[in-house]
DRENVO-375139 format. One record per residue (C-alpha): residue in three letters; z, x, y. Coordinates in Angstrom, 2 decimals, padded with zeros to 5 digits, always signed. Layout:
(node ALA,(Z,X,Y));
...
This chain:
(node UNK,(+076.66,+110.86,+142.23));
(node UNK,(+079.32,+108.68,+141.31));
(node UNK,(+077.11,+105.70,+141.43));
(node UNK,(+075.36,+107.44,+138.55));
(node UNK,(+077.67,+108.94,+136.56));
(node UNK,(+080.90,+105.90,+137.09));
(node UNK,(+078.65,+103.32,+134.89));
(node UNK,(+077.43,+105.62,+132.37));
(node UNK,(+081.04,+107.02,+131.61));
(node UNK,(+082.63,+103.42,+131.44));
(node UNK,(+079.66,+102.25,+129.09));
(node UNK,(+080.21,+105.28,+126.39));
(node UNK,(+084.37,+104.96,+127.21));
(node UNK,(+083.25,+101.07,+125.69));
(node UNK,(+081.35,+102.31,+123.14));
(node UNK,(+084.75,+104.95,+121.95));
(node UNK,(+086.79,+102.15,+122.43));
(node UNK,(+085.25,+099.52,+120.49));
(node UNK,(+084.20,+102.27,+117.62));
(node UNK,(+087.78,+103.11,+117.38));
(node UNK,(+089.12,+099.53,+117.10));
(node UNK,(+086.08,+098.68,+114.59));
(node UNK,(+087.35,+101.41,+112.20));
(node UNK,(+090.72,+100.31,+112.92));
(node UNK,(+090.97,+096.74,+111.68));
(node UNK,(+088.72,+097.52,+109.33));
(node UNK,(+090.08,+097.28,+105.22));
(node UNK,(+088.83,+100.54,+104.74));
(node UNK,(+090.14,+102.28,+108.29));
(node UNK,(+087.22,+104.13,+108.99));
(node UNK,(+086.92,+105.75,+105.27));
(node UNK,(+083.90,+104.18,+104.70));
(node UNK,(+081.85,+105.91,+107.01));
(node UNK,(+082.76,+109.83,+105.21));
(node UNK,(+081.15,+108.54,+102.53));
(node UNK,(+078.13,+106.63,+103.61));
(node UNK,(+077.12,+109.26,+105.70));
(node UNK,(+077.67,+111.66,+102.49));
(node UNK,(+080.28,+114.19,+104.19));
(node UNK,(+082.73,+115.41,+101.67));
(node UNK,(+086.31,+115.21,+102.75));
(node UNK,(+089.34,+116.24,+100.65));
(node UNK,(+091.34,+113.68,+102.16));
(node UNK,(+089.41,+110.99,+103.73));
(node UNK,(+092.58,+108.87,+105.05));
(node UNK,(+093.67,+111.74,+107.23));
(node UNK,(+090.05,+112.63,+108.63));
(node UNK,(+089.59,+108.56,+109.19));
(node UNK,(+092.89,+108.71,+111.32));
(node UNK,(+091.68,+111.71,+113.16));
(node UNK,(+088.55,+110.25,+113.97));
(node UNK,(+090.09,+107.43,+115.38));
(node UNK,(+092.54,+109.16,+117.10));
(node UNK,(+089.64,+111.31,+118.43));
(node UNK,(+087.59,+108.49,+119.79));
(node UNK,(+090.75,+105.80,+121.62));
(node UNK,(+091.65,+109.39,+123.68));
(node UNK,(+087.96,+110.35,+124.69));
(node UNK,(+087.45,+106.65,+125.73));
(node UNK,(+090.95,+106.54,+127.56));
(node UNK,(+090.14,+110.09,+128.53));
(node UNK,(+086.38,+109.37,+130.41));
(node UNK,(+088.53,+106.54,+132.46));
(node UNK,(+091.59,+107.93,+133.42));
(node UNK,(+090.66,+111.54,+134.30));
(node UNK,(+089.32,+114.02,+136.87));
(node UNK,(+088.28,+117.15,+138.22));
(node UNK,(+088.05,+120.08,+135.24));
(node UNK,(+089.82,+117.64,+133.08));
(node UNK,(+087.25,+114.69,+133.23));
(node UNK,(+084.55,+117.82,+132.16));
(node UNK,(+086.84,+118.06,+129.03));
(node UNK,(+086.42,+114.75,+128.05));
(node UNK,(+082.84,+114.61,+128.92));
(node UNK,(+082.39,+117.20,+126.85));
(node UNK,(+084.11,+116.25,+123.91));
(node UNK,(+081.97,+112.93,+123.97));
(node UNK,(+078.60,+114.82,+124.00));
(node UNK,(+080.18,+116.63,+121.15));
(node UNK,(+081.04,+113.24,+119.08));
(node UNK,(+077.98,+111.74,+120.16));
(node UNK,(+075.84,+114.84,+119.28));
(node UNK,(+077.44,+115.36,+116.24));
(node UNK,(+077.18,+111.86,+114.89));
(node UNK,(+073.61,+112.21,+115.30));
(node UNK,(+073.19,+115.07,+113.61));
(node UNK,(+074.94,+113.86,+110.83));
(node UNK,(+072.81,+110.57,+110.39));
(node UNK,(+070.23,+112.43,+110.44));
(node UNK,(+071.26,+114.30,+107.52));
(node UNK,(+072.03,+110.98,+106.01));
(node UNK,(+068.77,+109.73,+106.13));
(node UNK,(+066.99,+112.78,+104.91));
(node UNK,(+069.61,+112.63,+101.68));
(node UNK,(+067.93,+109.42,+101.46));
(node UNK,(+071.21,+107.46,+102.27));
(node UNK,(+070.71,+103.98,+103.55));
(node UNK,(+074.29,+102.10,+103.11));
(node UNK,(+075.86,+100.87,+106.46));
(node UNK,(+077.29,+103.42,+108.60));
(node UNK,(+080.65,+102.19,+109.39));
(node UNK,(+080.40,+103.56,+112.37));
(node UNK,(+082.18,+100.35,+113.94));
(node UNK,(+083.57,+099.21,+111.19));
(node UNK,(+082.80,+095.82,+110.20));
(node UNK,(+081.76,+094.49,+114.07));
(node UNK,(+078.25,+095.82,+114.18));
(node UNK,(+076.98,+096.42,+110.74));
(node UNK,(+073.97,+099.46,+111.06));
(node UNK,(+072.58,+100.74,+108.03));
(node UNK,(+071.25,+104.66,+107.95));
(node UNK,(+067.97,+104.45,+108.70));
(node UNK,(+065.41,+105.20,+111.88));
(node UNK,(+067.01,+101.97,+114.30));
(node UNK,(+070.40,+104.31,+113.91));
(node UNK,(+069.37,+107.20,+114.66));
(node UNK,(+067.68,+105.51,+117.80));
(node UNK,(+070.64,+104.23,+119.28));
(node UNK,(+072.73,+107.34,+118.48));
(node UNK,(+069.64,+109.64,+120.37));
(node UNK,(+070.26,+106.92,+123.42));
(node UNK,(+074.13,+107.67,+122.84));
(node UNK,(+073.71,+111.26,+123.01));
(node UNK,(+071.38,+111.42,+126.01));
(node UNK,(+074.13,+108.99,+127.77));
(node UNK,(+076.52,+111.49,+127.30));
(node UNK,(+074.41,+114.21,+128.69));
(node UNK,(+074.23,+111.99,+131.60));
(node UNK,(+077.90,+111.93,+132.10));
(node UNK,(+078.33,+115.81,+131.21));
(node UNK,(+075.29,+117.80,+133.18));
(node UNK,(+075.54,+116.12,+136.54));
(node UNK,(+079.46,+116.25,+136.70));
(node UNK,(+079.35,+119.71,+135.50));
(node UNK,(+076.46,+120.85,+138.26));
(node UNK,(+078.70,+119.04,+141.37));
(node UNK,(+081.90,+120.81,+140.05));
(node UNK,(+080.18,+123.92,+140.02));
(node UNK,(+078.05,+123.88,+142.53));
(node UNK,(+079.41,+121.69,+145.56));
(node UNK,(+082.98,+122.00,+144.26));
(node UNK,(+083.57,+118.61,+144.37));
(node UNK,(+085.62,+116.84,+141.33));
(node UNK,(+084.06,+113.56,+139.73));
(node UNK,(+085.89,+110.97,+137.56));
(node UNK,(+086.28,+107.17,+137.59));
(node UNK,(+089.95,+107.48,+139.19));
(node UNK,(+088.67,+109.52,+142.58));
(node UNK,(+085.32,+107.15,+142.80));
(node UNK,(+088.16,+104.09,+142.41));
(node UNK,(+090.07,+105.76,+145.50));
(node UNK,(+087.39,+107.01,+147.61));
(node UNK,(+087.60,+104.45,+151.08));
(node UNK,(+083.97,+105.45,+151.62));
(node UNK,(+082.80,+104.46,+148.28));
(node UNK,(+084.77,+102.04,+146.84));
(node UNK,(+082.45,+098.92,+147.20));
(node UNK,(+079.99,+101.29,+145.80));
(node UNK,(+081.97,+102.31,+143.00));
(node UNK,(+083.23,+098.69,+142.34));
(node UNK,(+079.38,+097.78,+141.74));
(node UNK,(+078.80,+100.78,+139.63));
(node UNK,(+081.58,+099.20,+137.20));
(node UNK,(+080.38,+096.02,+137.26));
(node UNK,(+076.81,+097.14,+136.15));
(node UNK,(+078.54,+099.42,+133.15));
(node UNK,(+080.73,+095.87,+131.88));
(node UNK,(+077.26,+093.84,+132.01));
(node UNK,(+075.39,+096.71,+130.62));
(node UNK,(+078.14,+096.94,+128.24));
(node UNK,(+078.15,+092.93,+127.13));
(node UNK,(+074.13,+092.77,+127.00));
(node UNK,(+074.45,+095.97,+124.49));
(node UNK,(+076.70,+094.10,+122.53));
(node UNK,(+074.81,+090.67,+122.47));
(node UNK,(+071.92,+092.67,+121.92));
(node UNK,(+073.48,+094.63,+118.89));
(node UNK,(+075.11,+091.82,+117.01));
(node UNK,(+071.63,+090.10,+117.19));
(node UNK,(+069.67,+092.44,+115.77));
(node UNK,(+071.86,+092.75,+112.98));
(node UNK,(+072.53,+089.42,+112.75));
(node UNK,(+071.04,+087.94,+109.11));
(node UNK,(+067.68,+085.80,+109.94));
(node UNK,(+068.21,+081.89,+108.86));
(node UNK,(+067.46,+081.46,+104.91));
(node UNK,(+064.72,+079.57,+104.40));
(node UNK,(+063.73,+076.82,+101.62));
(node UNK,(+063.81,+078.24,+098.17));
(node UNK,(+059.98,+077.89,+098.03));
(node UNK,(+059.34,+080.06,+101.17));
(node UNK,(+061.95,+082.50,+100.02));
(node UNK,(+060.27,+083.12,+096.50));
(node UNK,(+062.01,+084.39,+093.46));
(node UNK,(+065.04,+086.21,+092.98));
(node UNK,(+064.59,+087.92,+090.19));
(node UNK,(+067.04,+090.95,+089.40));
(node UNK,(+067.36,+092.90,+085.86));
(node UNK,(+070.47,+092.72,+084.18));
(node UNK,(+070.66,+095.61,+082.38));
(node UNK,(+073.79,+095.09,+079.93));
(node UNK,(+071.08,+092.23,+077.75));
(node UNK,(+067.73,+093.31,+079.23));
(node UNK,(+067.21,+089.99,+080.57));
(node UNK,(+065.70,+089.16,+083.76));
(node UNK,(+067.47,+086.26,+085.90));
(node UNK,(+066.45,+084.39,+088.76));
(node UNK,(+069.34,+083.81,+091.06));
(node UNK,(+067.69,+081.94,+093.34));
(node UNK,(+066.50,+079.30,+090.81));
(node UNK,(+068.46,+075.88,+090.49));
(node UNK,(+071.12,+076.10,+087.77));
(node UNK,(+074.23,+074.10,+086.59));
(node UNK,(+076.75,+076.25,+088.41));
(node UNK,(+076.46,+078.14,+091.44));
(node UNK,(+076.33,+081.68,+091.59));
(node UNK,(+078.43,+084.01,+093.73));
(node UNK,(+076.67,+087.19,+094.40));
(node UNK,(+077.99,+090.87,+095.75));
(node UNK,(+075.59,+093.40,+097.20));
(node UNK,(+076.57,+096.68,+096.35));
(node UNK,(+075.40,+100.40,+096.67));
(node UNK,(+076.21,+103.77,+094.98));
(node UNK,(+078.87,+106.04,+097.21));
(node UNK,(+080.25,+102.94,+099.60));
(node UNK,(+083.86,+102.85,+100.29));
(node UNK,(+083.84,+099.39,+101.60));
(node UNK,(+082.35,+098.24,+098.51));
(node UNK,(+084.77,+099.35,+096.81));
(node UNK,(+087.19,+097.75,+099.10));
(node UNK,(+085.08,+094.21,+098.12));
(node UNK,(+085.26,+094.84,+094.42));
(node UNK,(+088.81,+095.11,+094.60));
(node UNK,(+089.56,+091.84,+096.08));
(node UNK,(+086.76,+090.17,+094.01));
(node UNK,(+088.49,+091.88,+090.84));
(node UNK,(+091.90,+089.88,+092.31));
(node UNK,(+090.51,+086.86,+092.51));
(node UNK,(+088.06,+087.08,+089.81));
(node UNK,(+090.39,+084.26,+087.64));
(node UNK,(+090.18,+081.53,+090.09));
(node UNK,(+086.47,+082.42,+091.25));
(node UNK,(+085.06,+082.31,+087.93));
(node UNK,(+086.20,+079.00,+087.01));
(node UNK,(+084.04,+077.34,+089.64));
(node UNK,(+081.07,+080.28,+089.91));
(node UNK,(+079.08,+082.66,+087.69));
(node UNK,(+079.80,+086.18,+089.51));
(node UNK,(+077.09,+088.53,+089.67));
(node UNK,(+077.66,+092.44,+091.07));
(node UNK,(+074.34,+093.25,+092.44));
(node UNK,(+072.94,+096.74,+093.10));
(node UNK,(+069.83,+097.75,+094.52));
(node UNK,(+067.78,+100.06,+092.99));
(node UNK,(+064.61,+101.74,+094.10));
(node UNK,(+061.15,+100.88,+092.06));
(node UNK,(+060.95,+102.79,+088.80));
(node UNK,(+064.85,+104.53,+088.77));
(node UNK,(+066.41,+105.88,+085.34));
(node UNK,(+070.02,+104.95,+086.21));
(node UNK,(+070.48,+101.63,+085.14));
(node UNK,(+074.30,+101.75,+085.31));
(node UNK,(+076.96,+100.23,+087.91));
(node UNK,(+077.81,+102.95,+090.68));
(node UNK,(+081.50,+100.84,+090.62));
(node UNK,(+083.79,+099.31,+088.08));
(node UNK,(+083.15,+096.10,+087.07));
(node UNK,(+085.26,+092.67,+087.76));
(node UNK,(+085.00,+091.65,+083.83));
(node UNK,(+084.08,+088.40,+084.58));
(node UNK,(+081.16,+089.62,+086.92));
(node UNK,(+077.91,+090.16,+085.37));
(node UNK,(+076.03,+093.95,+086.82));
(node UNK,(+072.60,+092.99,+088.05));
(node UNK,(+070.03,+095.71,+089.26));
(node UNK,(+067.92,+094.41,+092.52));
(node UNK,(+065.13,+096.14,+091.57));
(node UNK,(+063.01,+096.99,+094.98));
(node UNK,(+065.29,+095.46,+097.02));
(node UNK,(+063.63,+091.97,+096.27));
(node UNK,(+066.28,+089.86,+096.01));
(node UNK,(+067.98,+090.82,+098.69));
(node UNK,(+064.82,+090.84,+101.00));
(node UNK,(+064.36,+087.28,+100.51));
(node UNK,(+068.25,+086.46,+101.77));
(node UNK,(+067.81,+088.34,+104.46));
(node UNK,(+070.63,+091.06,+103.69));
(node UNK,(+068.86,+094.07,+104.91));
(node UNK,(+070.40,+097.15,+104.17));
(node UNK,(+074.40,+097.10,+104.89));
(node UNK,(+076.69,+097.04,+101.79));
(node UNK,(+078.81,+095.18,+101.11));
(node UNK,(+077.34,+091.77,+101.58));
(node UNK,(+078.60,+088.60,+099.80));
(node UNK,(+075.93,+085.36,+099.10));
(node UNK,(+076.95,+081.61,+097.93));
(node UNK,(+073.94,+080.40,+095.81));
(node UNK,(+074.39,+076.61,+095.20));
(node UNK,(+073.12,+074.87,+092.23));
(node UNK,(+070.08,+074.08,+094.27));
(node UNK,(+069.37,+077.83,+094.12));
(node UNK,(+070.30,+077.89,+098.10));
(node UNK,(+072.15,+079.98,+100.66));
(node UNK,(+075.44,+078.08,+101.17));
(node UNK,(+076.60,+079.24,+104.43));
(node UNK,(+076.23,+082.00,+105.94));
(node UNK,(+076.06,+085.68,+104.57));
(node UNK,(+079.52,+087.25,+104.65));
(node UNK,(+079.08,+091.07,+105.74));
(node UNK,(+081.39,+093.86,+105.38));
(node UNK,(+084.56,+094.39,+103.29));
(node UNK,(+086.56,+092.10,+105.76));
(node UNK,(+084.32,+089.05,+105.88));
(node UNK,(+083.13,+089.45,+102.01));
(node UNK,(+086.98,+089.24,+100.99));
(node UNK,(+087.40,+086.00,+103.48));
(node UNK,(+084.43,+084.44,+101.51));
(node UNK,(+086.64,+085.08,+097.98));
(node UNK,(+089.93,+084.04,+099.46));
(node UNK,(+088.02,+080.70,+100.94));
(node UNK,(+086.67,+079.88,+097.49));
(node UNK,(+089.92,+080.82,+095.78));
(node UNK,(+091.15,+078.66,+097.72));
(node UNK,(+089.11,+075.98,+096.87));
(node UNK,(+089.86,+076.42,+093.16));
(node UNK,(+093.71,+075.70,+093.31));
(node UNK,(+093.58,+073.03,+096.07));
(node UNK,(+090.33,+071.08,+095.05));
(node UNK,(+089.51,+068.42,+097.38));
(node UNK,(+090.60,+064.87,+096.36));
């Protein structure tokens, strides 16, 4: 049993652990997530916290724990996991499609069908851990947790495989996860087509993908994200220095045929608020769904280095052009 249940408790322990630190070092500490998942909290820095809280001692918990105990934890995981999935669910039928947050800015994963997949795996992991420990408590008497499988003489080589198989499972989940979400390379500006986006302030319609005499800076952005907020306020601080050396362009996507035509957000004032009708524009960088995400458009109308994702990397992208603006190069 322990061969079973040791490598399945150690991979969702990872997956608490590396949730909880995601959220932490995040710029938004886990807000983001309450509100791209639409749940309405009075005071989202308090339920972040105890989220986070929640998830570090039911990874520590699964790890460190036996007996009665070890079922506690168990349990409180299927209950995370469980609920989690309900609630993305929920998301998705509301129609919601912003990144989840769910590990902060490490793994982007935007609401959609691939989430609720991995959170269904997630939950019937958790099950795995729960049922079977729960049936040999009950029925044989005998406790299960990591600790006793660690001490047992008879089946510590045994045990010391089982971890080894949850740390490579573990990794190739990972590597597996960051790849899929990983942006696809951007392509010539031929093959990638127009970018055409309506700017609704003048009714004109600009292609920001076509060559130009200064290069464009451009900010994905979608109604009821957190993190973009978190973006808009560092582009709004560096919005002086930026817009001496790019035009700055606050783009929001907008479904085929939609009456609101206004900014979700307030406006940097030098930015100009673009609407990405269809999703076109960003289809062709390769964006997908996750807000926020930050593009360099050279005068050449392309991609200059890579997309920056998330609050954390989209406010690296500002600082490193700031930058660049009070120390030009000689």
């Amino acid at each position: 049993m322990h061969a079973f249940v040791v490598p399945l408790t150690v991979f969702l322990a990872v997956v608490f652990a590396v949730s909880a630190l995601g959220k932490l070092r995040s710029s938004d500490r886990g807000r983001a997530s309450f509100a791209a998942l639409r749940i309405p909290v009075r005071r989202p820095d308090a339920a972040a916290v105890a989220l986070i809280t929640a998830e570090a001692v039911v990874a520590l918990g699964l790890v460190s724990t036996w007996g009665w105990l070890f079922l506690g934890f168990a349990a409180a995981a299927f209950l995370l996991t469980a609920g989690l999935l309900v609630v993305v669910i929920r998301a998705h039928r509301m129609g919601a499609t912003d990144d989840c947050g769910c590990f902060g800015d490490w793994i982007p994963a935007a609401i959609g069908p691939q989430l609720i997949t991995r959170n269904v795996m997630l939950t019937i992991a958790s099950v795995g851990v729960l049922v079977p420990s729960l049936l040999v408590q009950v029925l044989l008497g005998e406790p299960v947790g990591v600790p006793l499988a660690l001490s047992s003489p008879t089946s510590v080589m045994a045990t010391i495989g089982a971890l080894t198989a949850a740390a490579l499972i573990a990794v190739a989940t990972w590597a597996t996860v960051r790849a899929s979400a990983a942006p696809p390379a951007v392509s010539s500006a031929g093959d990638r087509g127009a970018g055409a986006v309506v700017v609704p302030a003048t009714g004109e319609i600009v292609d920001l993908l076509a060559a130009g005499s200064r290069a464009r800076l451009l900010l994905f952005v979608s109604p009821g994200c957190h993190a973009c907020e978190t973006s808009l306020t560092a582009l709004r601080a560096a919005e002086d220095d930026l817009s001496g050396l790019v035009d700055l362009y606050v783009v929001q996507r907008a479904a085929s045929g939609a009456a609101d035509t206004s900014s979700a957000h307030a406006l940097p004032r030098a930015a100009r608020f673009a609407l990405d009708v269809g999703g076109s524009l960003s289809a062709n960088l390769g964006t997908g769904r996750a807000t926020p995400v930050a593009a360099l458009i050279g005068t050449d109308g392309l991609q200059a280095g890579p997309l920056a994702v998330g609050s954390d990397e989209t406010t690296l992208l500002f600082d490193s052009i700031r930058a660049l603006a009070s120390n030009p190069p000689a």
